[in-house]
Structure formats: C-alpha cells, structure tokens
PDB file of N, CA, C and O in Angstrom:
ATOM      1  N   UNK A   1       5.848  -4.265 -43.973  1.00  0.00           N
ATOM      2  CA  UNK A   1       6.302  -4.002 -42.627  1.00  0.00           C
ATOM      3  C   UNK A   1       5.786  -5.123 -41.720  1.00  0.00           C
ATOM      4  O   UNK A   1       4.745  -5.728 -41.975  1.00  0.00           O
ATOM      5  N   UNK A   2       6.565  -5.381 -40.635  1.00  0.00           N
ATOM      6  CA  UNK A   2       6.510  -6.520 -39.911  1.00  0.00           C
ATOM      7  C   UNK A   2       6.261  -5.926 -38.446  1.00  0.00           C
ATOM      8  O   UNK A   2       6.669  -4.771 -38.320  1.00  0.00           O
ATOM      9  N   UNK A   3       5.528  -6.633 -37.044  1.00  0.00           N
ATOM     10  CA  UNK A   3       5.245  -6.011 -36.129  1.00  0.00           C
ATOM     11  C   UNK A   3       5.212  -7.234 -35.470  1.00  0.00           C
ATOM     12  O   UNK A   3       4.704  -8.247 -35.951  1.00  0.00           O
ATOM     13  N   UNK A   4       5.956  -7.132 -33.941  1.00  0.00           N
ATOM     14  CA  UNK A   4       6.118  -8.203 -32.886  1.00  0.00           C
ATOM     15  C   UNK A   4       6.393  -7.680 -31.923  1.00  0.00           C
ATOM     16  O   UNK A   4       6.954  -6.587 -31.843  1.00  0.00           O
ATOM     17  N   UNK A   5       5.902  -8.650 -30.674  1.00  0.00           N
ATOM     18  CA  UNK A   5       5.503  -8.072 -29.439  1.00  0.00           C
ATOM     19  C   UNK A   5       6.640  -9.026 -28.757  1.00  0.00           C
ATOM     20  O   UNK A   5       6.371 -10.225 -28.683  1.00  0.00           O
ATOM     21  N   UNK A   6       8.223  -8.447 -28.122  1.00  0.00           N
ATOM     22  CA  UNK A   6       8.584  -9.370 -27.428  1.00  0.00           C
ATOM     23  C   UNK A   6       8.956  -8.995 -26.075  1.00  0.00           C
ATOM     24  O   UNK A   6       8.986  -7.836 -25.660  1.00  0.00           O
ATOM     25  N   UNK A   7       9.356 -10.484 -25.132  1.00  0.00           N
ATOM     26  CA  UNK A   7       9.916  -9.786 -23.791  1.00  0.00           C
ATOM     27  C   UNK A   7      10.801  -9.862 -23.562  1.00  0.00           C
ATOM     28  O   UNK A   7      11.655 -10.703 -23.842  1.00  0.00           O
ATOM     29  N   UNK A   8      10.813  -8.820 -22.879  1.00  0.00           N
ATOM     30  CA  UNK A   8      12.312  -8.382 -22.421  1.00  0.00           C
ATOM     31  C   UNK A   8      12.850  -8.583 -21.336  1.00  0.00           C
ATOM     32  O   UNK A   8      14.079  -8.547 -21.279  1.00  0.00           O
ATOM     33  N   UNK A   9      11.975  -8.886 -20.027  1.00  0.00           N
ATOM     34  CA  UNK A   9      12.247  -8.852 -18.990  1.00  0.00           C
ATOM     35  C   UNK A   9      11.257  -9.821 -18.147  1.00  0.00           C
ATOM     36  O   UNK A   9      10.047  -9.642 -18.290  1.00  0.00           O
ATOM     37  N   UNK A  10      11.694 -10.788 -17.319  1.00  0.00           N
ATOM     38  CA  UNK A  10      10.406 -11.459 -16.532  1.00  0.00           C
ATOM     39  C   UNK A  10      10.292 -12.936 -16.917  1.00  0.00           C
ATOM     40  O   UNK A  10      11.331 -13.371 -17.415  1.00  0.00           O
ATOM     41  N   UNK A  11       9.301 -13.807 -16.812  1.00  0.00           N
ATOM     42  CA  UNK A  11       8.903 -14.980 -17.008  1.00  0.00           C
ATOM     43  C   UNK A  11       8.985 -14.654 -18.810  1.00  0.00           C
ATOM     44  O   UNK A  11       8.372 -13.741 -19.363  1.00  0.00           O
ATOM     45  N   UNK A  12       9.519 -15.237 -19.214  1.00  0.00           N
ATOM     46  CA  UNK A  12       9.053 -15.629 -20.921  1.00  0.00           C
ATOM     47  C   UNK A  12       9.729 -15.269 -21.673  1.00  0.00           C
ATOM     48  O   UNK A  12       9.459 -15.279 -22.874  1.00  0.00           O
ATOM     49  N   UNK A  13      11.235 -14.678 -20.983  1.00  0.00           N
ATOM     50  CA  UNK A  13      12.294 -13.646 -21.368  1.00  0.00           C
ATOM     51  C   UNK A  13      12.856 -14.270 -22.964  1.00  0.00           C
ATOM     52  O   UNK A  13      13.318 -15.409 -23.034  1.00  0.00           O
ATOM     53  N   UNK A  14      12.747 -13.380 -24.186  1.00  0.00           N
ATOM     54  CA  UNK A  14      13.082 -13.807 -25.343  1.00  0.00           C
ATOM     55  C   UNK A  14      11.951 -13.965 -26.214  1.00  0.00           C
ATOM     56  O   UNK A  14      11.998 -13.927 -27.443  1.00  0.00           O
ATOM     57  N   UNK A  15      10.645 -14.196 -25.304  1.00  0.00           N
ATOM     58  CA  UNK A  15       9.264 -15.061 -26.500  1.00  0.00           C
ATOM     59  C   UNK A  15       9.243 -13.724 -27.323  1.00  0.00           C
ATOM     60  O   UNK A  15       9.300 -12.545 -26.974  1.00  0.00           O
ATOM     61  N   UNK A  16       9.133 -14.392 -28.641  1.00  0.00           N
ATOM     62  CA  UNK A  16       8.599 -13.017 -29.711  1.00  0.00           C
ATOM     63  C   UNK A  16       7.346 -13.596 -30.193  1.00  0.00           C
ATOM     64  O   UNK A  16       7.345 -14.718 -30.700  1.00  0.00           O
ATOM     65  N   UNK A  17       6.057 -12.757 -30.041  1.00  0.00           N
ATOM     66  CA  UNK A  17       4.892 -13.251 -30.725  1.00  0.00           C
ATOM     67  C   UNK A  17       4.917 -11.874 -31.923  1.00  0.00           C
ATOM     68  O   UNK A  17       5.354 -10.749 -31.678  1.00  0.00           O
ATOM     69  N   UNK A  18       4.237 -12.405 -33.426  1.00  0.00           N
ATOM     70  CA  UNK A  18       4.364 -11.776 -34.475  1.00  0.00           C
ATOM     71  C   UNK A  18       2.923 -11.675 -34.491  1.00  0.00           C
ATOM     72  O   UNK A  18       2.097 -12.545 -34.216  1.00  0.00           O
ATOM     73  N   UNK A  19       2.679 -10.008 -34.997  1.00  0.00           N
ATOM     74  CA  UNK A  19       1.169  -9.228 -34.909  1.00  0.00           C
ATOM     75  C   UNK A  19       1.037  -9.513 -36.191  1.00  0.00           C
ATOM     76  O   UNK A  19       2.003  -9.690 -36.933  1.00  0.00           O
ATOM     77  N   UNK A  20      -0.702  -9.608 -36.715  1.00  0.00           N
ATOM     78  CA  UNK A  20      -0.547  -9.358 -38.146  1.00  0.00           C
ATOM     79  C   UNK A  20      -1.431  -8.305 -38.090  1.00  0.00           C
ATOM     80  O   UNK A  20      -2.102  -8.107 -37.077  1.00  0.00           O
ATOM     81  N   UNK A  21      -1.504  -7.622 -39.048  1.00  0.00           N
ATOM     82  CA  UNK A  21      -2.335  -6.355 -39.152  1.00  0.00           C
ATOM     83  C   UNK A  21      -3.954  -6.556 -38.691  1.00  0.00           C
ATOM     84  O   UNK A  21      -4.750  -7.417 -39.065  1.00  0.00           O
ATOM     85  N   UNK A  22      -4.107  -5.644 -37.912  1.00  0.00           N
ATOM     86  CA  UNK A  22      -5.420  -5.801 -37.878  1.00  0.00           C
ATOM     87  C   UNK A  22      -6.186  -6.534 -37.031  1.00  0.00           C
ATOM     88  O   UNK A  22      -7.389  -6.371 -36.832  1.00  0.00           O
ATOM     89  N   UNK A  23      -5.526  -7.286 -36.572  1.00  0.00           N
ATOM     90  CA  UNK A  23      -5.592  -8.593 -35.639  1.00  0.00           C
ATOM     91  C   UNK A  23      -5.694  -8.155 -34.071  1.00  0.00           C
ATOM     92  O   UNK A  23      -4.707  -7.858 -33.398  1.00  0.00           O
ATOM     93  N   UNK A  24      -6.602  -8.158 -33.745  1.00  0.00           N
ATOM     94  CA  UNK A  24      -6.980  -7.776 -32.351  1.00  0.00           C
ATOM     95  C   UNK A  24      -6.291  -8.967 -30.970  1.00  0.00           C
ATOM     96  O   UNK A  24      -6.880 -10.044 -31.064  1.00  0.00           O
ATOM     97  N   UNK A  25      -5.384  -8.969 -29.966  1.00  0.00           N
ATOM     98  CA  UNK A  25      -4.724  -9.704 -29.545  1.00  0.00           C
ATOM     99  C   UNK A  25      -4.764  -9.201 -28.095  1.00  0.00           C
ATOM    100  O   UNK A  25      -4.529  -8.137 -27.522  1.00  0.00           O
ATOM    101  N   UNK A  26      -5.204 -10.560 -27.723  1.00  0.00           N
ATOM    102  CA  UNK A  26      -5.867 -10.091 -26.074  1.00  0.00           C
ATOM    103  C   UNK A  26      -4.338 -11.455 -25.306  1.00  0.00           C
ATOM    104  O   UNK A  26      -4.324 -12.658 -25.567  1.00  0.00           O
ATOM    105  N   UNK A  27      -3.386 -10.786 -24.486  1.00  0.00           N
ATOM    106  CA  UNK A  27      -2.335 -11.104 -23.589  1.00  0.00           C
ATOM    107  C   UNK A  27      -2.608 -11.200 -22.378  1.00  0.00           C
ATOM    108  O   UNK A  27      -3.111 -10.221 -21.826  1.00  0.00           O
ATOM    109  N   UNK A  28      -2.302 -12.651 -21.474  1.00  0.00           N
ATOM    110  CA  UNK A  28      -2.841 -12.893 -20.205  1.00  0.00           C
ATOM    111  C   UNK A  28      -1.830 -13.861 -19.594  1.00  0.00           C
ATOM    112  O   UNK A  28      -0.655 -13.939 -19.953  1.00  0.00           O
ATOM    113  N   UNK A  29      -2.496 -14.706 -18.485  1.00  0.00           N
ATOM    114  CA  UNK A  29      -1.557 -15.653 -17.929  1.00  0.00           C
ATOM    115  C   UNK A  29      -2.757 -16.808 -18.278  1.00  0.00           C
ATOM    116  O   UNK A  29      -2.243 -17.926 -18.316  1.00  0.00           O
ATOM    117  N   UNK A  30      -4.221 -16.834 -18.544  1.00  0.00           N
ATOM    118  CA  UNK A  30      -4.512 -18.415 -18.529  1.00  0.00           C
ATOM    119  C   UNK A  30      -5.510 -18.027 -19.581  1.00  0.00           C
ATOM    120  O   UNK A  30      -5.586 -18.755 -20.570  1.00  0.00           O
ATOM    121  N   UNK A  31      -6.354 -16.876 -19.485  1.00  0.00           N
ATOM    122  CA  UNK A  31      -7.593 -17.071 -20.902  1.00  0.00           C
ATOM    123  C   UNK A  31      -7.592 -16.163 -21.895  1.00  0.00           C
ATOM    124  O   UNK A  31      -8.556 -15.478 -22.236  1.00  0.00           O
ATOM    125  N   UNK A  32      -6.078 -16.153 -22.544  1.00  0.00           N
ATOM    126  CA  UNK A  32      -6.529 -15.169 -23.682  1.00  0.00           C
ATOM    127  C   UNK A  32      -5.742 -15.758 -24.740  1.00  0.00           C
ATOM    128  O   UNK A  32      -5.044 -16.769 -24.669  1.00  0.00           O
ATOM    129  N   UNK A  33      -6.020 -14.695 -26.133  1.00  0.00           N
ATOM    130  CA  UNK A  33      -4.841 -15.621 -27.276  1.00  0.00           C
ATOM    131  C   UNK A  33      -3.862 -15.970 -27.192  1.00  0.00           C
ATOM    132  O   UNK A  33      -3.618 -17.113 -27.579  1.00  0.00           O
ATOM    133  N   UNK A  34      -2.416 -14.824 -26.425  1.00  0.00           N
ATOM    134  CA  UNK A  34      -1.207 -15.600 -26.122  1.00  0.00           C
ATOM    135  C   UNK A  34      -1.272 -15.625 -24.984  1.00  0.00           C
ATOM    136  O   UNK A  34      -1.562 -14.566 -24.427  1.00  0.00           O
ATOM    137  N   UNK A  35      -0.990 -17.049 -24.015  1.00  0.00           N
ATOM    138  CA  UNK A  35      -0.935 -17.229 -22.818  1.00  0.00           C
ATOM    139  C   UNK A  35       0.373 -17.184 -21.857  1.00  0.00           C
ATOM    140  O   UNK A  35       1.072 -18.196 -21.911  1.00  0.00           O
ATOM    141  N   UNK A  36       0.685 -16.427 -21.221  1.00  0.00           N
ATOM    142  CA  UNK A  36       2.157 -16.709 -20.173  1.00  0.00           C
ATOM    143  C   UNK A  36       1.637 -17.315 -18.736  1.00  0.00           C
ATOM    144  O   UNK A  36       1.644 -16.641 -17.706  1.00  0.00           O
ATOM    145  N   UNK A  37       1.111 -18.904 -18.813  1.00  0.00           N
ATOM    146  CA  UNK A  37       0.881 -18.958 -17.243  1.00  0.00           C
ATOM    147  C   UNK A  37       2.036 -19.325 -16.186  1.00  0.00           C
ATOM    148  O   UNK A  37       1.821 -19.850 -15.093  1.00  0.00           O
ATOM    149  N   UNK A  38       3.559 -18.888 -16.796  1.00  0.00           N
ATOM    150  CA  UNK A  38       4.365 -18.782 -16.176  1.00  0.00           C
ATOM    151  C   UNK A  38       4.623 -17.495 -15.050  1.00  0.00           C
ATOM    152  O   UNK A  38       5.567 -17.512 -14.260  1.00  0.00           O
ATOM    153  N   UNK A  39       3.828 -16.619 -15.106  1.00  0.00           N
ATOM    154  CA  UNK A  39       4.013 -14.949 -14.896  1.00  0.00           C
ATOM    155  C   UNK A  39       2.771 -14.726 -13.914  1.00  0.00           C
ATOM    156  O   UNK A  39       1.715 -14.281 -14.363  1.00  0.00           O
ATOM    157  N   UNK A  40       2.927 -15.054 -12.530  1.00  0.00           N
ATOM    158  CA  UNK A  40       2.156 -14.855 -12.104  1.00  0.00           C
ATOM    159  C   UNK A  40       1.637 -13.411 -11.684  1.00  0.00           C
ATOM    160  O   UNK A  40       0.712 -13.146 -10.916  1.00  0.00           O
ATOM    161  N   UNK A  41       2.307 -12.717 -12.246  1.00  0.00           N
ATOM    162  CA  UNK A  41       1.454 -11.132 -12.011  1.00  0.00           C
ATOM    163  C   UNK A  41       0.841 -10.511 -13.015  1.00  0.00           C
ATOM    164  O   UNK A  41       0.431  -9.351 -13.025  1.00  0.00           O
ATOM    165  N   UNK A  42       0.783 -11.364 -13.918  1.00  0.00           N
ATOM    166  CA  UNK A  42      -0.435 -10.899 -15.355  1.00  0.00           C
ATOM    167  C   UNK A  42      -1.254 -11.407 -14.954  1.00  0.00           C
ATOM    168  O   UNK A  42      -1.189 -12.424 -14.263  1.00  0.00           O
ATOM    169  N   UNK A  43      -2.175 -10.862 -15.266  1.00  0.00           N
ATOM    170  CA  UNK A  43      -4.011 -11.136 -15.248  1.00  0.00           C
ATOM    171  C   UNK A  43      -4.505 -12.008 -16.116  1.00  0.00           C
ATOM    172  O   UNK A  43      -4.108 -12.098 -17.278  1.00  0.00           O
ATOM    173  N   UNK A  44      -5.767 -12.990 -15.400  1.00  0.00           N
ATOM    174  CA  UNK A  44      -6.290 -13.886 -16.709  1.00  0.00           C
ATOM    175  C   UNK A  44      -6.039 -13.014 -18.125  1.00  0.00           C
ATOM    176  O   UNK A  44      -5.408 -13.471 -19.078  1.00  0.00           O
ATOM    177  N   UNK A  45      -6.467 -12.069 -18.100  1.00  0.00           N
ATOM    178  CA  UNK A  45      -6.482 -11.653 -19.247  1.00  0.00           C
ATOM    179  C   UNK A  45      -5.978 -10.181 -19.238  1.00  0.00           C
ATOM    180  O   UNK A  45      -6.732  -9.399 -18.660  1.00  0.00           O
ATOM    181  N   UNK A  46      -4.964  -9.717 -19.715  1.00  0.00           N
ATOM    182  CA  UNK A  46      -3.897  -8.398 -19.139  1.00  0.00           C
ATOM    183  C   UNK A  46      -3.883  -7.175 -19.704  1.00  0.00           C
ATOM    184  O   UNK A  46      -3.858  -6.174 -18.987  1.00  0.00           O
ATOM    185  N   UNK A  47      -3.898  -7.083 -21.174  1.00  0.00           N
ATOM    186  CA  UNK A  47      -3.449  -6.483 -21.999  1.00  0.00           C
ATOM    187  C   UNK A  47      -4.069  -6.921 -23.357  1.00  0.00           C
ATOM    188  O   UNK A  47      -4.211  -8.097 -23.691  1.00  0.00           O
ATOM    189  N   UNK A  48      -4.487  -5.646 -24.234  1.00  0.00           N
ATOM    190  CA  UNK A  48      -5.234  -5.952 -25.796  1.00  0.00           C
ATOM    191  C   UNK A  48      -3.799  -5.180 -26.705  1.00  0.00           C
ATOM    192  O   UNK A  48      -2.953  -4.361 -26.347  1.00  0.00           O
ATOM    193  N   UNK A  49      -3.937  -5.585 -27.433  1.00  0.00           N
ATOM    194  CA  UNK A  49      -2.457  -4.797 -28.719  1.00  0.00           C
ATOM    195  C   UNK A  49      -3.022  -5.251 -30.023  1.00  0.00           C
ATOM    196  O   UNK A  49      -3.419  -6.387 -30.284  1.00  0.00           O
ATOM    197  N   UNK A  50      -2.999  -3.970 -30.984  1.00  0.00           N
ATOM    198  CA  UNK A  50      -3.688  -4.268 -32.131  1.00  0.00           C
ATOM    199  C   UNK A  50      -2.620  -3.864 -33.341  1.00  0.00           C
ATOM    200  O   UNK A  50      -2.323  -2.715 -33.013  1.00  0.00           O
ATOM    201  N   UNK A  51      -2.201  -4.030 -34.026  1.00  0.00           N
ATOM    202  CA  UNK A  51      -1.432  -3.728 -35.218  1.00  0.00           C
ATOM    203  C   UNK A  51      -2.290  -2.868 -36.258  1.00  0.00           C
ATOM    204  O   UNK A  51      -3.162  -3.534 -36.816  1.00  0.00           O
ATOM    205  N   UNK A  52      -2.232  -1.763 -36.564  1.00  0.00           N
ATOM    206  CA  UNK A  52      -3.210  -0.832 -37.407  1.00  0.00           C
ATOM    207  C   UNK A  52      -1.817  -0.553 -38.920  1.00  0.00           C
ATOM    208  O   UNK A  52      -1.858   0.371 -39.732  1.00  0.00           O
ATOM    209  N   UNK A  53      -0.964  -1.443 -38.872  1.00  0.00           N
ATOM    210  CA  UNK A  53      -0.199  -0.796 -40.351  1.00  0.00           C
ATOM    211  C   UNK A  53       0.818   0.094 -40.460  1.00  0.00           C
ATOM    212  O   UNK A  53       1.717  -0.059 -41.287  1.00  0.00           O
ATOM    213  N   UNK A  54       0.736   1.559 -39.253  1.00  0.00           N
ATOM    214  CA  UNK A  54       1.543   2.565 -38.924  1.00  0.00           C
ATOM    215  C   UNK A  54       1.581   2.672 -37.353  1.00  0.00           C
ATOM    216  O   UNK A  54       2.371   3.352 -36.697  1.00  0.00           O
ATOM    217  N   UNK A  55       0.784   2.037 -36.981  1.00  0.00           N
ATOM    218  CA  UNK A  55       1.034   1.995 -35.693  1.00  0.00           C
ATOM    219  C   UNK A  55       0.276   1.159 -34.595  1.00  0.00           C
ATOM    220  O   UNK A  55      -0.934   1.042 -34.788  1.00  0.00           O
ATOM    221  N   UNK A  56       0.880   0.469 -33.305  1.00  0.00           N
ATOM    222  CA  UNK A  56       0.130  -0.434 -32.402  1.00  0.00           C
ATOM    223  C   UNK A  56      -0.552   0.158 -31.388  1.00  0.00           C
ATOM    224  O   UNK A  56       0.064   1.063 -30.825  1.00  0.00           O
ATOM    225  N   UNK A  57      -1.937  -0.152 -30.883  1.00  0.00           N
ATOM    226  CA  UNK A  57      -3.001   0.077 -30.276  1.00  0.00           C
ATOM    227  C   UNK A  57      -2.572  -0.765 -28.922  1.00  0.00           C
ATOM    228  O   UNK A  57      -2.358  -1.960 -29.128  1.00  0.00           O
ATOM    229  N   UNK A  58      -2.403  -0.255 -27.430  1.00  0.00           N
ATOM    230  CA  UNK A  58      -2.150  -1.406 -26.780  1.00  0.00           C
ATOM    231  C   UNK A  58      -2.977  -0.510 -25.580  1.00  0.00           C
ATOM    232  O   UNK A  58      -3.140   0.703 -25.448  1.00  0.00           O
ATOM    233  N   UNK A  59      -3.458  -1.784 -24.698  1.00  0.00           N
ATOM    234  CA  UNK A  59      -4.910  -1.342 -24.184  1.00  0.00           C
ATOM    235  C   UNK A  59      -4.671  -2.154 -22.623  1.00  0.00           C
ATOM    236  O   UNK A  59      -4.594  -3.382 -22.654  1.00  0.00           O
ATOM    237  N   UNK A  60      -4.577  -1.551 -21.488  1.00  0.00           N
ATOM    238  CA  UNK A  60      -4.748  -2.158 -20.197  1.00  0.00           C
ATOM    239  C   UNK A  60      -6.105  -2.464 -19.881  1.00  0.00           C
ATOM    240  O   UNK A  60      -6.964  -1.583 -19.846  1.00  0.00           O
ATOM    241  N   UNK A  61      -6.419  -4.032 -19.579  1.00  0.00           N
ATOM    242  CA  UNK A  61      -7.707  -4.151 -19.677  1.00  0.00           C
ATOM    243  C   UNK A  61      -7.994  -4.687 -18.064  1.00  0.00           C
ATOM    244  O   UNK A  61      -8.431  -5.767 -17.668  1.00  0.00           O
ATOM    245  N   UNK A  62      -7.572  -3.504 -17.333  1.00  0.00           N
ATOM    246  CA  UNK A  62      -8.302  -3.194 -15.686  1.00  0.00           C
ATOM    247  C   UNK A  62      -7.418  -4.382 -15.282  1.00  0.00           C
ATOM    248  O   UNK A  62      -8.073  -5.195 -14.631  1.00  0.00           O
ATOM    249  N   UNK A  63      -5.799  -4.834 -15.509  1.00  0.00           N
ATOM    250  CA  UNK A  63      -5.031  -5.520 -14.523  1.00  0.00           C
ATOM    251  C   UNK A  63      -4.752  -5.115 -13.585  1.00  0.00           C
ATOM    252  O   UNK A  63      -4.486  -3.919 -13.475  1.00  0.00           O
ATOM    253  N   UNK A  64      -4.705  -6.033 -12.473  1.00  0.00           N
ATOM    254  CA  UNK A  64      -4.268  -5.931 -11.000  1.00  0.00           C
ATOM    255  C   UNK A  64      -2.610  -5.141 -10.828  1.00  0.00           C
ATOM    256  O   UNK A  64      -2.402  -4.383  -9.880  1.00  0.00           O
ATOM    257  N   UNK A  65      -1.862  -5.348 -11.543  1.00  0.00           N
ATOM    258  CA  UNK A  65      -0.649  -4.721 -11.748  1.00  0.00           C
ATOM    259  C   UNK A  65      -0.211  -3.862 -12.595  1.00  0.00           C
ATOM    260  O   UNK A  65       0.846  -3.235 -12.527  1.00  0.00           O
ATOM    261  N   UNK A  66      -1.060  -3.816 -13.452  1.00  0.00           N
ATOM    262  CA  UNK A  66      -1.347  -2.291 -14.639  1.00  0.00           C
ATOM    263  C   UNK A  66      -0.156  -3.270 -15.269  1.00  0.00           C
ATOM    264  O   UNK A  66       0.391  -4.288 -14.845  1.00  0.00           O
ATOM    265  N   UNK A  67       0.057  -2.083 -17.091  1.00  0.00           N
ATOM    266  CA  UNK A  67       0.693  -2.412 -18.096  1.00  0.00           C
ATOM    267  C   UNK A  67       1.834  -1.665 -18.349  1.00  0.00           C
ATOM    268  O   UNK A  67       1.694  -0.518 -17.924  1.00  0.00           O
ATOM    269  N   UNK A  68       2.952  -1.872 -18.897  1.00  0.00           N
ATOM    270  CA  UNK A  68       3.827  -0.961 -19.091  1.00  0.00           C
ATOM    271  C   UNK A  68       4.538  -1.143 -20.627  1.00  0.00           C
ATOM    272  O   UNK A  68       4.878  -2.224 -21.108  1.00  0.00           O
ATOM    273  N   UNK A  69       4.648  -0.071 -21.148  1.00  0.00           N
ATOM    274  CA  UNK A  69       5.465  -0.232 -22.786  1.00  0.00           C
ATOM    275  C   UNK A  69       6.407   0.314 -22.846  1.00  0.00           C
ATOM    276  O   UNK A  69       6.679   1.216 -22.054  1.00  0.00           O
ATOM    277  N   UNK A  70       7.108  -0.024 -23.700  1.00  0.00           N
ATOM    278  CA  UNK A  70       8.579   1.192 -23.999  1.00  0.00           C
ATOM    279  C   UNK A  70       9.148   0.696 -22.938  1.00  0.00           C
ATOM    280  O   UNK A  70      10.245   1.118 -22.571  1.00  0.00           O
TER     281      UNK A  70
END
C-alpha cells in the first residue's frame, strides 16, 4: 500500500509528496521537511502526518490558521 499527501487547493496546487511508513513528516512554509514558502498562511512549521500502514496520524502543531483534512 502506497500513501501521499497532495494539494488540492491554494499555493502548490497538484504537489504530491509520497509518505513512507513510519516516517514522521513535519509540513511548513520555511523550517520543516516539506517546505511550501509559497503559502503564506502556513506556519514555519504547520502540520506533523505520520503513515502507521492502516492509517495516517496528522497533527496541528499550534498554527496561526489551524489545519484542515478531508
């Protein structure tokens, strides 16, 4: 099974980043693993998402504009 995080809407419209299991993945606009410093309403550092195998872990980490899924 395969797991990717893409967007749908906003600055970056189309990027698909691919999770690998297990892999702890911290999402921002300037200091984290994948960077969008196109998007100025993400936070240095925005959002954590973890791939566990059956299911993704995704974590608001105290952004100024909060997170949204689905």
């Amino acid at each position: 099974m395969r797991a990717f995080l893409q967007v749908i809407k906003g600055p970056g419209l189309g990027r698909k980043i691919t999770l690998r299991e297990g892999q702890l993945m911290y999402v921002g606009r300037t200091t984290a693993d994948v960077n969008f410093p196109e998007n100025p309403e993400m936070s240095s550092v925005h959002f954590s998402i973890q791939w566990l195998g059956n299911e993704c872990q995704f974590k608001d980490l105290n952004s100024a504009n909060g997170s949204f899924r689905n």
